[in-house]
Residue frames as a rotation matrix with the C-alpha (Angstrom) as fourth column:
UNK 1
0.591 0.807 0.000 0.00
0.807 -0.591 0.000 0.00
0.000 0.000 -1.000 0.00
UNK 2
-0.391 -0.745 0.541 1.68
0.376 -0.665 -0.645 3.04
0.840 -0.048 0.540 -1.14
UNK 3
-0.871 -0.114 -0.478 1.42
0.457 -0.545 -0.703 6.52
-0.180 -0.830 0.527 1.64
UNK 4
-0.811 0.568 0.141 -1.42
-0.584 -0.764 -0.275 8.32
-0.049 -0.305 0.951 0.16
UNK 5
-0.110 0.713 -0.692 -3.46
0.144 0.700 0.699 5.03
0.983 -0.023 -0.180 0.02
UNK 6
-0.549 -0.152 -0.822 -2.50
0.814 0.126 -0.567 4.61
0.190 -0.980 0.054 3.87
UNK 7
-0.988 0.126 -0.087 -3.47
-0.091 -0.941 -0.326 8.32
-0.123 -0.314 0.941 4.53
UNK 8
-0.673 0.657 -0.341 -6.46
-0.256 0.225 0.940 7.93
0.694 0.720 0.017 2.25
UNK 9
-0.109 0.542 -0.834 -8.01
0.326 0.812 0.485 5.13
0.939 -0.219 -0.265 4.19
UNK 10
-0.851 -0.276 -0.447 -6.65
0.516 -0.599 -0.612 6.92
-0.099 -0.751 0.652 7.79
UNK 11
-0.981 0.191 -0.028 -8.69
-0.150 -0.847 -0.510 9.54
-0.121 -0.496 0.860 7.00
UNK 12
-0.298 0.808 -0.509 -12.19
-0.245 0.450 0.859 7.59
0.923 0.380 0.063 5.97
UNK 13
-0.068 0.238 -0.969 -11.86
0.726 0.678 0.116 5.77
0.685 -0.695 -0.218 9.32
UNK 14
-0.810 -0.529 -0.252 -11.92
0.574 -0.629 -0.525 9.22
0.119 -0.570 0.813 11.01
UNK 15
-0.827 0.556 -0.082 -14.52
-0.488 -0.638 0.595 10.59
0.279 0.532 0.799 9.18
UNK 16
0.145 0.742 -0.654 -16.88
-0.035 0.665 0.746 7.58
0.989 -0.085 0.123 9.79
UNK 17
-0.453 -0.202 -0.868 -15.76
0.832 0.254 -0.493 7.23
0.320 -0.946 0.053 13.34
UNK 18
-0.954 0.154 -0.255 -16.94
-0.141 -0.988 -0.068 11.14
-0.263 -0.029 0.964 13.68
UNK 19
-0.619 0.610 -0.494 -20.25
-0.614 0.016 0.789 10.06
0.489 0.792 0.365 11.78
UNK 20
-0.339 0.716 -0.611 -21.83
0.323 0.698 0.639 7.57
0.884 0.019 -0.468 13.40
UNK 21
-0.773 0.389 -0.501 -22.96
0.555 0.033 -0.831 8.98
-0.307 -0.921 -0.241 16.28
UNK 22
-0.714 0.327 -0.619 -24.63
-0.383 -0.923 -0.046 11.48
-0.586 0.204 0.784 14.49
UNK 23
-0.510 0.272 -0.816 -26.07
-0.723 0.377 0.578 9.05
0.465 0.885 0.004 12.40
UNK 24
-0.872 0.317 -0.374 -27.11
0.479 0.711 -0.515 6.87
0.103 -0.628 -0.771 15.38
UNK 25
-0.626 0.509 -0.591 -29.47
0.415 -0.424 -0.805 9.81
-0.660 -0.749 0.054 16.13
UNK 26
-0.769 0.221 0.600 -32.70
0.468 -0.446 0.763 11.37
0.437 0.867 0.239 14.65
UNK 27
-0.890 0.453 -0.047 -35.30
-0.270 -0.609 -0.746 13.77
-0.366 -0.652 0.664 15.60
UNK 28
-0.636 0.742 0.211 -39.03
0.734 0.666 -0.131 12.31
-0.238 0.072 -0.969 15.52
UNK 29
-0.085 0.724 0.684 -42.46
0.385 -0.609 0.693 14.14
0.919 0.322 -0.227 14.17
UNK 30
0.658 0.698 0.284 -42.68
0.379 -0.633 0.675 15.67
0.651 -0.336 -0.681 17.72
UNK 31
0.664 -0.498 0.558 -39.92
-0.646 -0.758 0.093 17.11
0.377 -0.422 -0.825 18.14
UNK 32
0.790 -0.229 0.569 -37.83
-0.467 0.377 0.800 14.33
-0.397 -0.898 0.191 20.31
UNK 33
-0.111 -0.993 0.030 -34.20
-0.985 0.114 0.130 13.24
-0.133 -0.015 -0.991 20.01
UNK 34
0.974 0.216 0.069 -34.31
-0.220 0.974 0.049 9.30
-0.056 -0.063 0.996 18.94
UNK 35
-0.018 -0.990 -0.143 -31.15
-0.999 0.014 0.030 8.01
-0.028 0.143 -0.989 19.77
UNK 36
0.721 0.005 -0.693 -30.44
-0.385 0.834 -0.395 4.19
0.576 0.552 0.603 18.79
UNK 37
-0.077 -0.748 0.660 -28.22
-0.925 0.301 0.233 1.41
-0.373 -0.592 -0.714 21.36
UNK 38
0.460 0.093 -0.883 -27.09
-0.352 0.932 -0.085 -2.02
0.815 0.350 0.462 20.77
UNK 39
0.299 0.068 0.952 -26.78
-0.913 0.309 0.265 -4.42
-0.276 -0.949 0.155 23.35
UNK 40
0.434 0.121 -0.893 -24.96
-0.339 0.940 -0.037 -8.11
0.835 0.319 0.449 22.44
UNK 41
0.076 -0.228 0.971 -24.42
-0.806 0.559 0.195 -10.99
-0.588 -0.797 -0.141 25.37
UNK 42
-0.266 -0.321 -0.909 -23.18
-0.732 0.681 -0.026 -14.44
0.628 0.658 -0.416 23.81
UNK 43
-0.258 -0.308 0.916 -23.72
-0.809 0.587 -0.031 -17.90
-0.528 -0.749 -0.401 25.41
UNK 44
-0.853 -0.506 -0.128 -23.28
-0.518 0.791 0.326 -21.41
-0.064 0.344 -0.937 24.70
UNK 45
0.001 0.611 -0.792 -26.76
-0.603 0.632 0.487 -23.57
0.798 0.476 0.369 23.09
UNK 46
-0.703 0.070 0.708 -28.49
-0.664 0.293 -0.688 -25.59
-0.255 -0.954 -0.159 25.58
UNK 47
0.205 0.978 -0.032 -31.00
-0.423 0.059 -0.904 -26.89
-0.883 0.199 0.426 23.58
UNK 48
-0.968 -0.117 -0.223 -30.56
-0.239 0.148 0.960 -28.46
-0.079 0.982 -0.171 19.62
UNK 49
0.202 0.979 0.020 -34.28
-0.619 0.143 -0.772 -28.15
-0.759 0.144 0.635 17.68
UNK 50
-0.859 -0.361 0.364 -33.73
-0.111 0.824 0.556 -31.41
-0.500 0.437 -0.748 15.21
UNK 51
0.329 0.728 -0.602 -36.05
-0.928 0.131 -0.349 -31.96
-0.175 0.673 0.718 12.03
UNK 52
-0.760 -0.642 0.102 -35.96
-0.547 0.716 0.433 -35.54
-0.351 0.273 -0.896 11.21
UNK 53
-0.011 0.678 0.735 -37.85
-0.629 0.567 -0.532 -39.12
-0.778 -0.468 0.420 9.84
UNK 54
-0.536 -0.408 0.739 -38.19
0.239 0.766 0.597 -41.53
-0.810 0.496 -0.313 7.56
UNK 55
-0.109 0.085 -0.990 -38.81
-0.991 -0.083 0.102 -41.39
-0.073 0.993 0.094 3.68
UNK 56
-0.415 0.152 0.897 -40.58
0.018 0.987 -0.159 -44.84
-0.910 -0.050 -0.412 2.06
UNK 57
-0.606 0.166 -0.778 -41.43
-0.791 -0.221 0.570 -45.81
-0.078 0.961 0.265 -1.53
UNK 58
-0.424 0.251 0.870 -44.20
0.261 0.954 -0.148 -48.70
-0.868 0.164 -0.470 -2.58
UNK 59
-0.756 0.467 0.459 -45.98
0.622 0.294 0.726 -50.08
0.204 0.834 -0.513 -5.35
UNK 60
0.012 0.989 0.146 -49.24
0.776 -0.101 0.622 -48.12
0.630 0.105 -0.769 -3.56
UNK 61
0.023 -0.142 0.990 -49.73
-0.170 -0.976 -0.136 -45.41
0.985 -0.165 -0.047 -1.74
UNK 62
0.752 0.497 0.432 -50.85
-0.465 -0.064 0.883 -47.32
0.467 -0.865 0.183 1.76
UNK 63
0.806 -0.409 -0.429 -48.46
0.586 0.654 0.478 -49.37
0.085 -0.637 0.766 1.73
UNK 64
0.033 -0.574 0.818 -45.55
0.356 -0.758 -0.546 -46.08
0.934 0.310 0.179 1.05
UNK 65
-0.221 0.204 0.954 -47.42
-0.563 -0.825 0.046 -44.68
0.796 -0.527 0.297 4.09
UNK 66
0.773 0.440 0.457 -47.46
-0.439 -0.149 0.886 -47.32
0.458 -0.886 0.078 6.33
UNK 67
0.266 -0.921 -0.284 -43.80
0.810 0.374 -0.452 -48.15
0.522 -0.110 0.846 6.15
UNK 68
-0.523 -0.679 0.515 -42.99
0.361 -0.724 -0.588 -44.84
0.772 -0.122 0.623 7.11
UNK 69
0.534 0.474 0.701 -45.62
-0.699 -0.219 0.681 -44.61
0.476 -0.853 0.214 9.86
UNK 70
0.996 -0.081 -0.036 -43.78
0.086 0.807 0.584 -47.62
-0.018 -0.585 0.811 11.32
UNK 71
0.091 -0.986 0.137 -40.67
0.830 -0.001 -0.558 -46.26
0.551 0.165 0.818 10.85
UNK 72
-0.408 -0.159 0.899 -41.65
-0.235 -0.933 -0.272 -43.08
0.882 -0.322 0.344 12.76
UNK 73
0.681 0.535 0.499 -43.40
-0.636 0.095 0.765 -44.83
0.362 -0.839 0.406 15.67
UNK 74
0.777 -0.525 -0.348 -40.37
0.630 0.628 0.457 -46.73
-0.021 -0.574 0.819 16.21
UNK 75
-0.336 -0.757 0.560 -38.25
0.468 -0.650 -0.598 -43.55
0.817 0.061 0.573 16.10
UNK 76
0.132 0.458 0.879 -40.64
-0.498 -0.736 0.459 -41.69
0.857 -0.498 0.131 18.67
UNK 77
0.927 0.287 -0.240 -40.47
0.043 0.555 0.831 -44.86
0.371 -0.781 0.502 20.99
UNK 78
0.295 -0.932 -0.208 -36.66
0.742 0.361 -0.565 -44.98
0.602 0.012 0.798 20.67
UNK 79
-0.316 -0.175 0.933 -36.77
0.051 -0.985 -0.167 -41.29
0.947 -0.006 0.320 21.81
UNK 80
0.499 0.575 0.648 -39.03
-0.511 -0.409 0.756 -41.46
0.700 -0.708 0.090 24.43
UNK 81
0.913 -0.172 -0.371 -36.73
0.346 0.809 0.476 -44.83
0.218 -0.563 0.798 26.05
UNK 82
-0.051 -0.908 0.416 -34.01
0.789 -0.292 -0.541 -42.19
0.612 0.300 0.731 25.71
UNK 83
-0.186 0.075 -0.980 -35.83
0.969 -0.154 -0.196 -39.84
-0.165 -0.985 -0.044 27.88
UNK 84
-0.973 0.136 0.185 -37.00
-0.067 -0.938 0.340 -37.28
0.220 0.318 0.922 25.44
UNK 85
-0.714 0.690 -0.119 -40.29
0.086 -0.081 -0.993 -35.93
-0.695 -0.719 -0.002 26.31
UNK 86
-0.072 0.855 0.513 -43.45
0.957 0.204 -0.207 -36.65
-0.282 0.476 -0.833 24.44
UNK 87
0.800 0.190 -0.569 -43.93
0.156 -0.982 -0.109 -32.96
-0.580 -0.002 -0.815 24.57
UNK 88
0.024 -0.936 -0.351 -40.38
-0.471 -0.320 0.822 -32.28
-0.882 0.146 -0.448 22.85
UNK 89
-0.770 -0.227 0.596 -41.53
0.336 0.650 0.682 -34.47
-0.543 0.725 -0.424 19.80
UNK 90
0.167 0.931 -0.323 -44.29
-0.284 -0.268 -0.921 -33.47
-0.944 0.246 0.219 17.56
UNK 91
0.157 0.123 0.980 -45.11
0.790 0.580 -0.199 -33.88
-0.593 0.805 -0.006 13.58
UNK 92
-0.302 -0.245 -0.921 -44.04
-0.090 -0.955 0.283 -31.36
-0.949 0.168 0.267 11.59
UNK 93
0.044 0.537 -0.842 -45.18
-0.982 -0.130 -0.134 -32.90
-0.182 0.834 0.522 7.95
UNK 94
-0.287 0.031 0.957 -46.48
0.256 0.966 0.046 -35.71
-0.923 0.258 -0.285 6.17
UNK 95
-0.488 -0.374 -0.788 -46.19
-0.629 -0.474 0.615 -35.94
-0.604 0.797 -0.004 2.56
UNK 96
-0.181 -0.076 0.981 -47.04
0.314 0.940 0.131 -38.48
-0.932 0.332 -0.146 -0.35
UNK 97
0.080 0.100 -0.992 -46.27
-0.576 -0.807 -0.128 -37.95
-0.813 0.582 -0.007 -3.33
UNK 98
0.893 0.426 0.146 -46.33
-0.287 0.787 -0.546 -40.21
-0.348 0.446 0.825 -6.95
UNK 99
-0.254 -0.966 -0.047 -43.18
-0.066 -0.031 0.997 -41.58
-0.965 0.257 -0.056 -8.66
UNK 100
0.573 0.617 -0.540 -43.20
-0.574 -0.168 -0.801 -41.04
-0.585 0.769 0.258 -12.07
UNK 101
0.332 -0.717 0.613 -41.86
0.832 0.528 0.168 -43.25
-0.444 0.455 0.772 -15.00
UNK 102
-0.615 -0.770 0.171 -39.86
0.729 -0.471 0.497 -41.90
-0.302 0.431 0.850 -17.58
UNK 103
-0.614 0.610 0.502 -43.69
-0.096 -0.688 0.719 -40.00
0.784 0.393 0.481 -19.37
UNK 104
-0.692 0.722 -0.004 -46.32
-0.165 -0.164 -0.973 -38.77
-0.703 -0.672 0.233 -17.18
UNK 105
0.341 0.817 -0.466 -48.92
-0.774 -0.037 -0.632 -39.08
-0.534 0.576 0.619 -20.89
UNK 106
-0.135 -0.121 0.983 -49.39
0.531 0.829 0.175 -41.65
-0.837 0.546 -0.048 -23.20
UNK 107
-0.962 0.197 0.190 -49.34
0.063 -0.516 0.854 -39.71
0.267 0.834 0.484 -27.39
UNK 108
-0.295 0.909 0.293 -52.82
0.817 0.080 0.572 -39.93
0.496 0.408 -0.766 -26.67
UNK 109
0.116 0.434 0.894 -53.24
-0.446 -0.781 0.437 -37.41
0.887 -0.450 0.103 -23.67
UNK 110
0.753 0.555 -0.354 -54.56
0.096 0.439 0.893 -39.77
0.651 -0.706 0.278 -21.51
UNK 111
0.133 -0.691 0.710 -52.17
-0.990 -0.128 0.061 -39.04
0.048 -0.711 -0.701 -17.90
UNK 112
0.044 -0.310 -0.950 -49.86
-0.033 0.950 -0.312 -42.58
0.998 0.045 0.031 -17.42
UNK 113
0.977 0.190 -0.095 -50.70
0.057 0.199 0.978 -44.51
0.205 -0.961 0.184 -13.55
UNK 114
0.231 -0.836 0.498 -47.52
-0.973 -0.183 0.144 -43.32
-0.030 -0.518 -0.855 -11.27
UNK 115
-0.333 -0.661 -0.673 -44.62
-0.251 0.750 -0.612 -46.51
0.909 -0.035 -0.416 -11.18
UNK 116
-0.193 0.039 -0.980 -45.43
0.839 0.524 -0.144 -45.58
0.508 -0.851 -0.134 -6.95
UNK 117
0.775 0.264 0.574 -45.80
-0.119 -0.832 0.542 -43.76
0.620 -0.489 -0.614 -4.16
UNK 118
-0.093 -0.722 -0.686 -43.53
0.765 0.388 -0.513 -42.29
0.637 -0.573 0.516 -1.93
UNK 119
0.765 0.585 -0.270 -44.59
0.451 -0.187 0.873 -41.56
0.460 -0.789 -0.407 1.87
UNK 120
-0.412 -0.837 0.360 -42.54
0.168 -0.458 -0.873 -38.97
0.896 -0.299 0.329 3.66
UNK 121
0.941 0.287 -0.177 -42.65
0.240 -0.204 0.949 -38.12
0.236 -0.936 -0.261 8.06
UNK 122
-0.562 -0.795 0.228 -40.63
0.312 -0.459 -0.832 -35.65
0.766 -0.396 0.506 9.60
UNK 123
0.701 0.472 -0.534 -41.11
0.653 -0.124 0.747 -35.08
0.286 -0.873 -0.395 13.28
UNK 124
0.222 -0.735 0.641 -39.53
-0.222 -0.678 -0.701 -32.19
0.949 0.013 -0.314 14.71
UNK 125
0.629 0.038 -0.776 -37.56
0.680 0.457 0.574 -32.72
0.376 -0.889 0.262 18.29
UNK 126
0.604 -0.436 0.666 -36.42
-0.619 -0.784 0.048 -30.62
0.502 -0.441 -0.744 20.96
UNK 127
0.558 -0.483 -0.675 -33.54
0.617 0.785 -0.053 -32.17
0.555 -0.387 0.736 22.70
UNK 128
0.834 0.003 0.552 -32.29
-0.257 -0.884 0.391 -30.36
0.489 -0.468 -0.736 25.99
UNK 129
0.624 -0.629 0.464 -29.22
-0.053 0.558 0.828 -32.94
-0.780 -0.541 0.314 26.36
UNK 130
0.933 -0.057 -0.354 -27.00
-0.359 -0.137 -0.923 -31.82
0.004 0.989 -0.149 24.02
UNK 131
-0.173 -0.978 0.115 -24.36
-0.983 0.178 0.038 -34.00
-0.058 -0.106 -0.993 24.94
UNK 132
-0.416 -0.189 0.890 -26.35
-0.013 0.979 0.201 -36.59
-0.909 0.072 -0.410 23.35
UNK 133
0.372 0.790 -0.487 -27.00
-0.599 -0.196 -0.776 -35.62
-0.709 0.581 0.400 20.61
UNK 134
-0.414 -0.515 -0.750 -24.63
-0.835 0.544 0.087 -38.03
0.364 0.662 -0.655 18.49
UNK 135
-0.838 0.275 0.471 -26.02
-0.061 0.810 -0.583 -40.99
-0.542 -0.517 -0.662 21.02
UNK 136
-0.449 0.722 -0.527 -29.43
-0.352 -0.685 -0.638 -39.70
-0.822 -0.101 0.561 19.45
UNK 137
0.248 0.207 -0.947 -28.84
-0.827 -0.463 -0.318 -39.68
-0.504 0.862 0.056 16.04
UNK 138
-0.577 -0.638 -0.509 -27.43
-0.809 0.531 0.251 -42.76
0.110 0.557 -0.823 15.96
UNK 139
-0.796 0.398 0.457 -30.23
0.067 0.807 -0.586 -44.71
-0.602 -0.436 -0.669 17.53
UNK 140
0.432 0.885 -0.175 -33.06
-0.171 -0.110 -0.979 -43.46
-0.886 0.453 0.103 15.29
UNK 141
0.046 -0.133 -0.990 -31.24
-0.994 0.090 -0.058 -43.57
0.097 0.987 -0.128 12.57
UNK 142
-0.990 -0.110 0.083 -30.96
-0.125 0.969 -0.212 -47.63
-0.057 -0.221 -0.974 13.98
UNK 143
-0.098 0.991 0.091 -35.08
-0.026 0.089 -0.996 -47.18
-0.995 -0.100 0.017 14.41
UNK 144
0.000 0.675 0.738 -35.30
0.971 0.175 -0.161 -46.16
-0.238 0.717 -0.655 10.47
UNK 145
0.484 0.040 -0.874 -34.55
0.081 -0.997 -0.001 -42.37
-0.872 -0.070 -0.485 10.51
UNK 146
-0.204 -0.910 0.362 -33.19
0.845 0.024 0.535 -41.94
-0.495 0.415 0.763 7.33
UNK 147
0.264 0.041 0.964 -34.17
0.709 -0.685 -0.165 -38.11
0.653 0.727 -0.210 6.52
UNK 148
-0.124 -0.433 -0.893 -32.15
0.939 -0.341 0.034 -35.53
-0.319 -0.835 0.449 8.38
UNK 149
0.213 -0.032 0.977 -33.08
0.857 -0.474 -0.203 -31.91
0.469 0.880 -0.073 7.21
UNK 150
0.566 0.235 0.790 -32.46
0.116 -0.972 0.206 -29.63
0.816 -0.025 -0.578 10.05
UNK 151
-0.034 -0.355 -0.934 -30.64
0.998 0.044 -0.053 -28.56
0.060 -0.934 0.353 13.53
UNK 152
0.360 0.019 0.933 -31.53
0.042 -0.999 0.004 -25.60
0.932 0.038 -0.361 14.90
UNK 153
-0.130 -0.486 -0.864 -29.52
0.892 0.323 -0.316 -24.79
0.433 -0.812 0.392 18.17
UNK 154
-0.290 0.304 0.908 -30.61
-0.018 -0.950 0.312 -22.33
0.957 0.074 0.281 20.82
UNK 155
-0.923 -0.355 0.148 -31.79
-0.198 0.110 -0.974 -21.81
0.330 -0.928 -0.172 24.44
UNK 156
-0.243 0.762 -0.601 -34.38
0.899 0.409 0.155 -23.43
0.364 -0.503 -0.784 26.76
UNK 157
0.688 0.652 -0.318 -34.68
0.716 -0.682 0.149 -19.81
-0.119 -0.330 -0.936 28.36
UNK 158
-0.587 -0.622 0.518 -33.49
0.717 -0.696 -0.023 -17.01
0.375 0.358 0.855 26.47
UNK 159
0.845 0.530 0.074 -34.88
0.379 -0.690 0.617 -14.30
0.378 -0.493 -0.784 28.73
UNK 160
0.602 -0.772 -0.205 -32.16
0.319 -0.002 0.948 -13.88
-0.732 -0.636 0.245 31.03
UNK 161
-0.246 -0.927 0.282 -30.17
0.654 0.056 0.755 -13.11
-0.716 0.370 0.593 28.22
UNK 162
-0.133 0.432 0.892 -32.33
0.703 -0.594 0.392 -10.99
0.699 0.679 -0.225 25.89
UNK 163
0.907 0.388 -0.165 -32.78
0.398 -0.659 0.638 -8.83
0.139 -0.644 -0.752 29.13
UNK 164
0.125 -0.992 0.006 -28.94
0.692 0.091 0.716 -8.93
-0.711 -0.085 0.698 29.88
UNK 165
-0.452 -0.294 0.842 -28.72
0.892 -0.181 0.415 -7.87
0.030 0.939 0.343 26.01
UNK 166
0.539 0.540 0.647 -31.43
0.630 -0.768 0.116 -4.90
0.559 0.345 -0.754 26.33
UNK 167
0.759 -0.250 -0.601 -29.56
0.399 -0.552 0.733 -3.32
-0.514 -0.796 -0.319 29.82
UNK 168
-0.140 -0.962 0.234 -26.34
0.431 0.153 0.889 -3.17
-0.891 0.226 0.393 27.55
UNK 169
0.432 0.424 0.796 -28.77
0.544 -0.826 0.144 -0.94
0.719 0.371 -0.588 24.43
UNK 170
0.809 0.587 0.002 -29.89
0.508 -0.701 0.500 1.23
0.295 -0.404 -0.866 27.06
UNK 171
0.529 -0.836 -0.143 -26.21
0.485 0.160 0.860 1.89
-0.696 -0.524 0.490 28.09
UNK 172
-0.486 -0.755 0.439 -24.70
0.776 -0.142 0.615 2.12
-0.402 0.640 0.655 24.63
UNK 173
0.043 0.259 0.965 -27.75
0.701 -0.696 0.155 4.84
0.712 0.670 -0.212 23.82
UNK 174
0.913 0.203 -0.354 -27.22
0.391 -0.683 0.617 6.54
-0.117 -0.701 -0.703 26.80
UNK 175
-0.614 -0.786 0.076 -23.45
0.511 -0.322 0.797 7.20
-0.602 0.528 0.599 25.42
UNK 176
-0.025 0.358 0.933 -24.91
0.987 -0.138 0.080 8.47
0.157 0.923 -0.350 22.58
């Protein structure tokens, strides 16, 4: 970087450093000073929200859909002998959908009968032991789990911390 780059750039970061407060701040339709704080607090997942279940294909549609109901009712049981709470499981979708062959028409028009059917269940779980969650994943996926499509990670009680996070605004707009 030559010197009057360096300088250059020097004097942006001044300029903007000089700016944002001013820019933090604005005056409202009645007259009043809005000034703007941010507030951030970090902490470590307690919690891991988990989208999972099983995908099945048959010749028919019932039978598509009751492989994969039996494949999710022996995932939910596996859970619950694991010590996840009924409550902490739910359904989140159920699908079926046709398999086509290679045409969906025959030259005539006429729509060609799907090859099968294939029966989809995802069940979403909350899991509040997140040092098992590999123990977890491997047992359902032993039950028949074979669609994984999510992990959301987050807290059992994010109060305490969203309050934490607002005291620490009010602060940074009271600088202001």
């Amino acid at each position: 970087m030559s010197l009057k780059n360096w300088v250059f750039s020097l004097g942006l970061a001044v300029g903007f450093a000089f700016a944002s407060p001013i820019a933090a701040q604005s005056v409202d339709a009645n007259g009043r000073i809005v000034v703007l704080g941010e507030g951030r607090v970090s902490a470590a997942p307690d919690k891991a929200v988990i989208t999972l279940g099983a995908r099945h294909s048959a010749k028919n549609a019932a039978d598509a859909l009751a492989k994969t109901n039996a494949a999710v009712q022996a995932i939910l049981s596996r859970m619950k002998a694991l010590g996840v709470d009924p409550a902490d499981m739910q359904t989140s979708s159920l699908n079926l959908n046709p398999i086509w062959g290679k045409t969906r028409s025959y030259e005539n028009g006429d729509i060609a009968p799907p090859k099968g059917f294939e029966a989809s269940n995802a069940v979403q779980v909350t899991l509040r032991d997140l040092d098992r969650l590999g123990e977890v994943l491997d047992q359902v996926a032993e039950e028949g789990a074979n669609s994984f499509s999510g992990f959301r990670f987050g807290l059992i009680d994010p109060q305490p911390l969203q309050d934490e996070a607002r005291k620490g605004a009010v602060v940074d707009a009271k600088r202001k």
